[in-house]
Backbone as a ProteinNet text record, in pm:
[ID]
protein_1_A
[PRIMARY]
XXXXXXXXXXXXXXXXXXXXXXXXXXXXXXXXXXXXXXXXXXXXXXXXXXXXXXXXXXXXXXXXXXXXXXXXXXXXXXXXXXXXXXXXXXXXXXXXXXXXXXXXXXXXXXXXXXXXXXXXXXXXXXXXXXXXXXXXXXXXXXXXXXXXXXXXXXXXXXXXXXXXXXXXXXXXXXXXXXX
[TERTIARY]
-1729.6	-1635.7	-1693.8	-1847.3	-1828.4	-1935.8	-1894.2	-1958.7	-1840.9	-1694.9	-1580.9	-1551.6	-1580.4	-1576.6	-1671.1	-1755.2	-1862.6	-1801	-1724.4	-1697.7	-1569.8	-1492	-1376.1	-1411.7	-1519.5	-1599.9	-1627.9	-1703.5	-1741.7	-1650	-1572.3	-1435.2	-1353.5	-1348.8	-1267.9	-1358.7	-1483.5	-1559.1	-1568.8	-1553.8	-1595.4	-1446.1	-1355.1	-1220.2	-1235.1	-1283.1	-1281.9	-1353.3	-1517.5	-1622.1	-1615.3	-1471	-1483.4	-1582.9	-1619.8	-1716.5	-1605.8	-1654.5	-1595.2	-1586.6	-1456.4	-1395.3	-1529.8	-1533.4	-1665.1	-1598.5	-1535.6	-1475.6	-1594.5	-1706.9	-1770.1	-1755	-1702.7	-1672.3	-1511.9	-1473.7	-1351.7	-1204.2	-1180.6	-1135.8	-1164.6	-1318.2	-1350.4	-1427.1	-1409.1	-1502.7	-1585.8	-1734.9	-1830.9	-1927.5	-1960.8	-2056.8	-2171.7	-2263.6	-2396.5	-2562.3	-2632.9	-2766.4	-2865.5	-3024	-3067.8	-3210.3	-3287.8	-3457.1	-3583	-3658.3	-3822.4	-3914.9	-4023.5	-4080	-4089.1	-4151	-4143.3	-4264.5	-4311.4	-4415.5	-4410.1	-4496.8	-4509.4	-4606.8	-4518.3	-4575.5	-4675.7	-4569.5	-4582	-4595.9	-4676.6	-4690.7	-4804.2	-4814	-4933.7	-5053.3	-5139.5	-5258.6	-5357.8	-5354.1	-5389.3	-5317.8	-5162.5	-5060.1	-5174.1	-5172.6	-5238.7	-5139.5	-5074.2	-4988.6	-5001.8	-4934.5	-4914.2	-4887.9	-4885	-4801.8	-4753.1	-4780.9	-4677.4	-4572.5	-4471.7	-4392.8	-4309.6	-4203.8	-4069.9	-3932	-3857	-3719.8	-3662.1	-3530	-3375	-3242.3	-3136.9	-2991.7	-2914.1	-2774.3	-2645.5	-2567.7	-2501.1	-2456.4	-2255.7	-2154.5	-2017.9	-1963.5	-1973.2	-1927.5	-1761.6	-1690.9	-1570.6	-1587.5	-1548.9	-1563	-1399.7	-1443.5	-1403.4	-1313	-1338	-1325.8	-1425.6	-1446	-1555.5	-1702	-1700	-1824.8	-1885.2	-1791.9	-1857.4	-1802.5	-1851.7	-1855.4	-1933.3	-1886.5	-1909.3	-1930.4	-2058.7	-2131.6	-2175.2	-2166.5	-2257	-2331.3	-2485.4	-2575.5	-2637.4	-2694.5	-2741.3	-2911.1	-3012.2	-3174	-3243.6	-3252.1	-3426.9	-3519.7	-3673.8	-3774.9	-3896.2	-3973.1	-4073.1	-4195.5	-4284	-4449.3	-4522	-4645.2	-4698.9	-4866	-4944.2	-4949.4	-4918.9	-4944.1	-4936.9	-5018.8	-4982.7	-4848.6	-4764.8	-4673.6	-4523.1	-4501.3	-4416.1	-4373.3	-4213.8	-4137	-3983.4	-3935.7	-3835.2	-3783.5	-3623.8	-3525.4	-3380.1	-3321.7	-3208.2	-3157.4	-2953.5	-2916.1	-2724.6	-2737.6	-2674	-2644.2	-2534.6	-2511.8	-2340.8	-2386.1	-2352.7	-2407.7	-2310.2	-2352.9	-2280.9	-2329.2	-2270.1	-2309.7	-2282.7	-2370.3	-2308.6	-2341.8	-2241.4	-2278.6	-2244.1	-2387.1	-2297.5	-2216.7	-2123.2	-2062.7	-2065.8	-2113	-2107	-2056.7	-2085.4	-2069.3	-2131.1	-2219.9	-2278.3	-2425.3	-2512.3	-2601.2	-2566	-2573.1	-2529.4	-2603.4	-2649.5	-2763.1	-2746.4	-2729.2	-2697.8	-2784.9	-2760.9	-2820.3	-2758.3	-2827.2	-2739.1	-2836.8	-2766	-2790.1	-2748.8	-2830.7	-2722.9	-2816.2	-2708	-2759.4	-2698.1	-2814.6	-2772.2	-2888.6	-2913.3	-2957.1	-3048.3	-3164.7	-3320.6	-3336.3	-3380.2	-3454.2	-3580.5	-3674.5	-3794.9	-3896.9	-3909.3	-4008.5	-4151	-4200.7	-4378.9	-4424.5	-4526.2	-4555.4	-4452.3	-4377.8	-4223.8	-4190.7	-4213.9	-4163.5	-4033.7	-3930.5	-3843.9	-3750.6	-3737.6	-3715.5	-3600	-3496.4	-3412.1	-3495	-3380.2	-3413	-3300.2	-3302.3	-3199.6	-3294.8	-3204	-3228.8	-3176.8	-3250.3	-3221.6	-3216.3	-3192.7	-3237.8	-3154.4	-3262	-3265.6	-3294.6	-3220.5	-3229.2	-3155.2	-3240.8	-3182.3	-3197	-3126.4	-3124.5	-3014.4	-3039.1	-2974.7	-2896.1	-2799.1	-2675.6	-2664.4	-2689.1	-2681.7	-2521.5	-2431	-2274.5	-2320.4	-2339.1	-2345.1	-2208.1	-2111.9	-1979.3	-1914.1	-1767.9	-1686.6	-1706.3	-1690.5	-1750.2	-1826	-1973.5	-2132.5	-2243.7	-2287.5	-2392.7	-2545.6	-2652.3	-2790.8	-2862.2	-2973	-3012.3	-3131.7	-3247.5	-3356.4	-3301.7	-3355.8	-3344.7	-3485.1	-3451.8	-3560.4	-3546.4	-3557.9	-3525.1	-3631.9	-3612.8	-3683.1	-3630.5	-3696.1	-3629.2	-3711.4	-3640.7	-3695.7	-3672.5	-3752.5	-3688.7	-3818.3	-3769.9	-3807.5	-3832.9	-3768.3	-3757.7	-3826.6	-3938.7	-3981.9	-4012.8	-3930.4	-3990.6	-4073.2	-4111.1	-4243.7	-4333.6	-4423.9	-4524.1	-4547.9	-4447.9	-4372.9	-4427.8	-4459.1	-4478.8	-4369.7	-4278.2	-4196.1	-4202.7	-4189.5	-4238.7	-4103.6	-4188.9	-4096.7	-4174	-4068.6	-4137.2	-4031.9	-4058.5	-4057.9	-4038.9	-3883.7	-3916.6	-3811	-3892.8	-3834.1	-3746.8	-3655.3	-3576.4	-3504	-3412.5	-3378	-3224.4	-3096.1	-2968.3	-2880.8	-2775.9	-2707.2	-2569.6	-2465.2	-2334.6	-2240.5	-2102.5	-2026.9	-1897.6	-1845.7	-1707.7	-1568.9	-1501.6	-1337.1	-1284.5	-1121.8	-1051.1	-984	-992.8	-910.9	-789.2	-695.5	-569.9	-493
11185.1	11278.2	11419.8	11404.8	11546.2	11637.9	11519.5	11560.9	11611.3	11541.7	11651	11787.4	11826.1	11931	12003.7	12009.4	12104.2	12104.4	12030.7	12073.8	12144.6	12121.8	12175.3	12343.5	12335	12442.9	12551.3	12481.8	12565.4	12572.6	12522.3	12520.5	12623.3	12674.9	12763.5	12967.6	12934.6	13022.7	13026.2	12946.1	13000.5	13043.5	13053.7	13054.1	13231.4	13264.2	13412.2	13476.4	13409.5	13487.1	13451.4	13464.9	13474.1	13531.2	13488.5	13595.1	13697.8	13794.9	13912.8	13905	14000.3	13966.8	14075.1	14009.4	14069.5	14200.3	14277.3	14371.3	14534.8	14502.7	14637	14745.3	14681.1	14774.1	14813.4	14704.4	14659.7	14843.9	14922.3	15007.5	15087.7	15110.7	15254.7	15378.5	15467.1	15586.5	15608.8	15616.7	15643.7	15780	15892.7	15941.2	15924.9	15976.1	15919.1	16023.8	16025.8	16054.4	16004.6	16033.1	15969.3	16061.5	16007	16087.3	15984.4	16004.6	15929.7	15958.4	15889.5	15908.2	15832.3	15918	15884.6	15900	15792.3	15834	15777.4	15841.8	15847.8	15686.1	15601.7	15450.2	15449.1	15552.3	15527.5	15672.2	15696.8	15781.9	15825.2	15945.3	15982	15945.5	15886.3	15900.2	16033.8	16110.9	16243.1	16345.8	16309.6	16396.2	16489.9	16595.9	16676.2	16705.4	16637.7	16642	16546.9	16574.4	16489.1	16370.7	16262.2	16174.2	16082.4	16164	16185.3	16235.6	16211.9	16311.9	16311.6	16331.3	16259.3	16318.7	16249.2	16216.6	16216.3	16229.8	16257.3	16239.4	16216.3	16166.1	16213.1	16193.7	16218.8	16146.8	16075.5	15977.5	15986.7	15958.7	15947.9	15837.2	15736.7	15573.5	15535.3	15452.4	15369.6	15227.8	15160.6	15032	14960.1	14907.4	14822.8	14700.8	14665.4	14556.6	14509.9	14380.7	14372.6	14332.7	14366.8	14307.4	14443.4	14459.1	14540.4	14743.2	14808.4	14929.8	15001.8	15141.6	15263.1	15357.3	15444.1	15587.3	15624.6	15754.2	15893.5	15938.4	15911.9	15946.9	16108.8	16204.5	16285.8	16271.2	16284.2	16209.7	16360	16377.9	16480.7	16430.5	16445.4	16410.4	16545.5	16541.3	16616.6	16625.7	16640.3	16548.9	16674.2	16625.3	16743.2	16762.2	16798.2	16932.4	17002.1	17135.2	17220.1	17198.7	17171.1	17212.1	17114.7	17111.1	17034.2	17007.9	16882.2	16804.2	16778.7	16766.8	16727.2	16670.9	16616	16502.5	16517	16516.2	16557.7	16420.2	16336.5	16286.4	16278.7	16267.8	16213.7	16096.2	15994.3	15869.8	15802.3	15705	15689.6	15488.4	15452.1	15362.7	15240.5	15072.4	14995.1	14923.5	14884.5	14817.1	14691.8	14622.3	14481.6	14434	14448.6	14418.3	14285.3	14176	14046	14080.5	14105.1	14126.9	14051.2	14043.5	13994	14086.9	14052	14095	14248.8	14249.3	14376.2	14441.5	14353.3	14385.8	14337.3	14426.8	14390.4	14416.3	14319.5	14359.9	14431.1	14504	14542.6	14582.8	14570	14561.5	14633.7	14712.2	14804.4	14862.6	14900.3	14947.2	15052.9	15163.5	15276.4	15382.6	15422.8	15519.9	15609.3	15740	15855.9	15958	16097.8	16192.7	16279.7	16287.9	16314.6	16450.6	16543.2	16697.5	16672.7	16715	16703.9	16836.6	16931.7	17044.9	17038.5	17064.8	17105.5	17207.6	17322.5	17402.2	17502.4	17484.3	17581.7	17527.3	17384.1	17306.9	17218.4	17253.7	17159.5	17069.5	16947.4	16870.3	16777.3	16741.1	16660.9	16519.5	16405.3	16278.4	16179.1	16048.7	15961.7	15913.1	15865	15776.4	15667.7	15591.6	15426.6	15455.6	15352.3	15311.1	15195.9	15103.8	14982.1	15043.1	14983.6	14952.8	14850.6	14839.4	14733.4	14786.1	14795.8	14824.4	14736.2	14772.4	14717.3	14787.3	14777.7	14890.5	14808.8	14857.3	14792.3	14922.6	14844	14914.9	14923.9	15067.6	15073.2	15062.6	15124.6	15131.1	15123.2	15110.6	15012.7	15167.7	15318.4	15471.8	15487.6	15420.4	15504.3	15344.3	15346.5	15249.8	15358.1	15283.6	15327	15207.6	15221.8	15143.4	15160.7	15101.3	15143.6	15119	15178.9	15150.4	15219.7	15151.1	15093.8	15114.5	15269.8	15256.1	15303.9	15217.8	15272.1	15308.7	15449.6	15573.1	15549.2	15546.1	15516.7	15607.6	15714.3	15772	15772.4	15651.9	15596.6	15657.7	15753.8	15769.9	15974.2	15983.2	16120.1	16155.3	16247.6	16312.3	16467.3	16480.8	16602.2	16556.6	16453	16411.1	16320.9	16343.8	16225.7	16134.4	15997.6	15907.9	15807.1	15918.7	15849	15849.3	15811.8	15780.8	15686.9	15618.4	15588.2	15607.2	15630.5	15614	15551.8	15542.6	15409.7	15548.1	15516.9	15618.4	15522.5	15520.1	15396.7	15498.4	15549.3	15605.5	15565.9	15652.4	15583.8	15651.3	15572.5	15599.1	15599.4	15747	15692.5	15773.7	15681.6	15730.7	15704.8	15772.2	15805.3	15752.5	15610.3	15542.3	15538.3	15616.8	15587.3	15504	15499.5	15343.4	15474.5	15443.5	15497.7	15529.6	15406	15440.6	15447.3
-10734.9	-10790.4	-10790.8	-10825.6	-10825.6	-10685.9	-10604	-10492.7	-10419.2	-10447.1	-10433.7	-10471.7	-10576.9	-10619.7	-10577.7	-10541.7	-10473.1	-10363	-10240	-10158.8	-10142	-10288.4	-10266.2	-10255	-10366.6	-10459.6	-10259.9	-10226.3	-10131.8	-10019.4	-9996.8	-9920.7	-9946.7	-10051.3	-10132.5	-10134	-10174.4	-10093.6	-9967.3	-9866.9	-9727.5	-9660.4	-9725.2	-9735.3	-9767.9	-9892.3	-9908.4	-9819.9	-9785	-9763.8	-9644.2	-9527.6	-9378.4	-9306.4	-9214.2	-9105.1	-9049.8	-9046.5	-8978.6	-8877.7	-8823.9	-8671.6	-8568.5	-8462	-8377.3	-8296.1	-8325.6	-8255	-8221.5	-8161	-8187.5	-8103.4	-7958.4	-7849.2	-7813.9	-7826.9	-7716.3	-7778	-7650.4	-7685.1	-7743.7	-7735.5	-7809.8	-7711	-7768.2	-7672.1	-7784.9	-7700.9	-7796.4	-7730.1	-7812.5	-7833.3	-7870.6	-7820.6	-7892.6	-7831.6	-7943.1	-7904.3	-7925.2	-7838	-7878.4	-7841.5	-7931.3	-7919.3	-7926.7	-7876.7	-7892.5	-7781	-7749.7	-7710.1	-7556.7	-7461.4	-7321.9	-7262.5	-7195.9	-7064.8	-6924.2	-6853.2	-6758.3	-6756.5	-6619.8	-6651.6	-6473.8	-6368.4	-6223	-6155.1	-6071.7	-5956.2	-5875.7	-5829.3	-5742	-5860	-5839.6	-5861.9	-5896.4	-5803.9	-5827.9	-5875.4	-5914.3	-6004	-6106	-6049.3	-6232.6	-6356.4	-6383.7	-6507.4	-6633.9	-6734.8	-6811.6	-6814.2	-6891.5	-6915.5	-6996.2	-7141.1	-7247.7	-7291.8	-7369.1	-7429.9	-7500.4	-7512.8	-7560.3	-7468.7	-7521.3	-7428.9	-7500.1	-7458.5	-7558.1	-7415.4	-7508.8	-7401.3	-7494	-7415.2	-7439.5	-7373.1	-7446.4	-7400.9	-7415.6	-7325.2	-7306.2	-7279.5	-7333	-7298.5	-7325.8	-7222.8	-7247.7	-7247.7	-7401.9	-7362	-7275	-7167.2	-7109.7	-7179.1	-7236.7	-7332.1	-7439.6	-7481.1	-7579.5	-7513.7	-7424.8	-7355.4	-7264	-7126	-7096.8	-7158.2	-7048.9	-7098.7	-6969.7	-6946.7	-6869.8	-6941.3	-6910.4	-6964.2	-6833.5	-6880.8	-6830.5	-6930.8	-6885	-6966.6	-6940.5	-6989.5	-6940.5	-6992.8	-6909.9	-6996.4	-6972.8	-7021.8	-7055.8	-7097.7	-7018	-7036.1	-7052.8	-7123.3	-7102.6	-7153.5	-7082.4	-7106.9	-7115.9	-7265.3	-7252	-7290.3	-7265.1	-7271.1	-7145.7	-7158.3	-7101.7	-6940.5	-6798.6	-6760.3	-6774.3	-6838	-6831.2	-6737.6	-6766.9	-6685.1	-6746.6	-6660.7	-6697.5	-6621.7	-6627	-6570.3	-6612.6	-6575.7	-6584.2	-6541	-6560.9	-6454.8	-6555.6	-6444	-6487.7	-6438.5	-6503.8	-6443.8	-6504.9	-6395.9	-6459.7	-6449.5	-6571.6	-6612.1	-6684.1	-6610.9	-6662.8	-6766.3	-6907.6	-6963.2	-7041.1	-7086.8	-7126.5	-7262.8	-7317.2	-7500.4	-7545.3	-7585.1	-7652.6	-7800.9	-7789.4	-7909.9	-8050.5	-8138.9	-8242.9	-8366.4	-8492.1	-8567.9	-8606.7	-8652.6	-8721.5	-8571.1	-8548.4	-8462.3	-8321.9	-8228.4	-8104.1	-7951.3	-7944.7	-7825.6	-7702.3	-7655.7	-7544.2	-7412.9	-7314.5	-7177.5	-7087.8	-6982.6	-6903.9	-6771.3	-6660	-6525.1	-6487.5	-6462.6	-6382.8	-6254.8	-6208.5	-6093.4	-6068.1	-6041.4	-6003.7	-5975.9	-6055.4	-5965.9	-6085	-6036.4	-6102.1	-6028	-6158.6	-6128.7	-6189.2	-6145.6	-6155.1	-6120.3	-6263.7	-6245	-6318.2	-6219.6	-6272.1	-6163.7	-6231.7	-6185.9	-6119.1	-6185.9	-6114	-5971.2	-5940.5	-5815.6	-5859.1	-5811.9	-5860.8	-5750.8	-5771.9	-5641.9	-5720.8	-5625.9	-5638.3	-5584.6	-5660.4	-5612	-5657.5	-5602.7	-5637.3	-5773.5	-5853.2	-5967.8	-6026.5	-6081.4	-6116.9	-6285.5	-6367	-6483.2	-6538.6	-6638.1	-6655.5	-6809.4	-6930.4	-7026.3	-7129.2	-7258.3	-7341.9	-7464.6	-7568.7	-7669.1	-7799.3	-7917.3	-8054.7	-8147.8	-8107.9	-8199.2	-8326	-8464.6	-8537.1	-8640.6	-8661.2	-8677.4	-8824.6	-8834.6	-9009.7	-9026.5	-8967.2	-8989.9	-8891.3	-8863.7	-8741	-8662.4	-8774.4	-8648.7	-8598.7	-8680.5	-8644.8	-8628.2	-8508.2	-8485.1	-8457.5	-8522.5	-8477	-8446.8	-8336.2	-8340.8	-8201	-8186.1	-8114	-7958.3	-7866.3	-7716.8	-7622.5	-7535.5	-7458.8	-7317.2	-7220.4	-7154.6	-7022.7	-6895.2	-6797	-6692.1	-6607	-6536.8	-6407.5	-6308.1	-6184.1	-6105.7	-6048.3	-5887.3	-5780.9	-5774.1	-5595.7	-5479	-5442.7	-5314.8	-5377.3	-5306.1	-5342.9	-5491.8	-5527.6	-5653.3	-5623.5	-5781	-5734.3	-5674.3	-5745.8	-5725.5	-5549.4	-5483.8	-5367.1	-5364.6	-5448.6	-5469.6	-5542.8	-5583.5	-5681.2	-5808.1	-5928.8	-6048.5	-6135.3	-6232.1	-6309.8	-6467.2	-6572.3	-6638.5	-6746.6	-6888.6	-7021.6	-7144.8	-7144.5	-7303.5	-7442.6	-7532.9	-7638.9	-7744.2	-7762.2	-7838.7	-7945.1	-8107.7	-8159.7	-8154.4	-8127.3	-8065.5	-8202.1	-8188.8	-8289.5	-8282.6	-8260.3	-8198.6	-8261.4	-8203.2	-8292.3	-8199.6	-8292.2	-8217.9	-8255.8	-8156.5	-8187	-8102.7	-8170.9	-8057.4	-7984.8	-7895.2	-7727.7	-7757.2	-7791.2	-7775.5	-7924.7
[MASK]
+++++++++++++++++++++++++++++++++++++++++++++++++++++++++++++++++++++++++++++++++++++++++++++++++++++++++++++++++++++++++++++++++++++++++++++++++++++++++++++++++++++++++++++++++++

């Protein structure tokens, strides 16, 4: 008997205390920035530059639905001491969010186009990037949450070796619904 009542008991709570609906992307445009630190992981060997620094983005995303999603990121990099090193790139970027509730992992690919000055040499290049990061939704408007991203340009560069480098940032954007 009163092993009934405990379940009615908790039947009746899990009744109020629903899980929340997983809606974190699906139809929203998001803004967002982000800052931390960046280095230099790949390149010439004899590069005389830095390869510390920090990094920062700007980010313009449409979600797709609740999963995926499209941005244009804009990345600044810059390593220092003195002579600087920077690193520029735009990239237009796909991404893939497992949607859940409140924390939401996300994973993403994109390509496009790297400026790269040191010593007042400045060189175009194609560009890659691969990241993963954790939007954690303080609110259904504003997610923060760490990311993790790595910057590839392959083909030339300043240094013409290429470089890639690793900058771990902390992201925090600003979401409306589309329509």
């Amino acid at each position: 008997m009163q092993s009934r009542s405990l379940l009615a008991l908790a039947l009746a709570l899990a009744a109020l205390f629903r899980a929340g609906e997983a809606r974190a992307y699906e139809d929203q445009v998001e803004i967002a920035g982000a800052f931390g630190y960046a280095g230099r992981l790949a390149g010439a060997d004899d590069f005389q530059g830095p390869d510390h620094g920090f990094g920062f983005s700007g980010t313009l995303g449409f979600g797709l639905n609740d999963a995926w999603s499209l941005r244009a990121t804009g990345l600044g990099q810059v390593f220092v001491p003195e002579p600087r090193f920077r690193r520029s790139a735009l990239l237009f970027e796909t991404t893939y969010a497992l949607d859940v509730v409140r924390v939401v992992p996300v994973l993403g690919v994109g390509v496009g186009a790297a400026l790269e000055g040191h010593r007042g040499v400045r060189e175009f290049a194609p560009a890659f990037s691969a990241f993963v990061g954790l939007d954690v939704l303080v609110t259904r408007a504003f997610l923060l949450g760490p990311e993790l991203r790595l910057l590839a340009v392959p083909f030339g560069g300043i240094d013409g070796s290429g470089g890639i480098s690793l900058s771990a940032s902390l992201r925090l954007a600003y979401l409306w619904d589309r329509f």
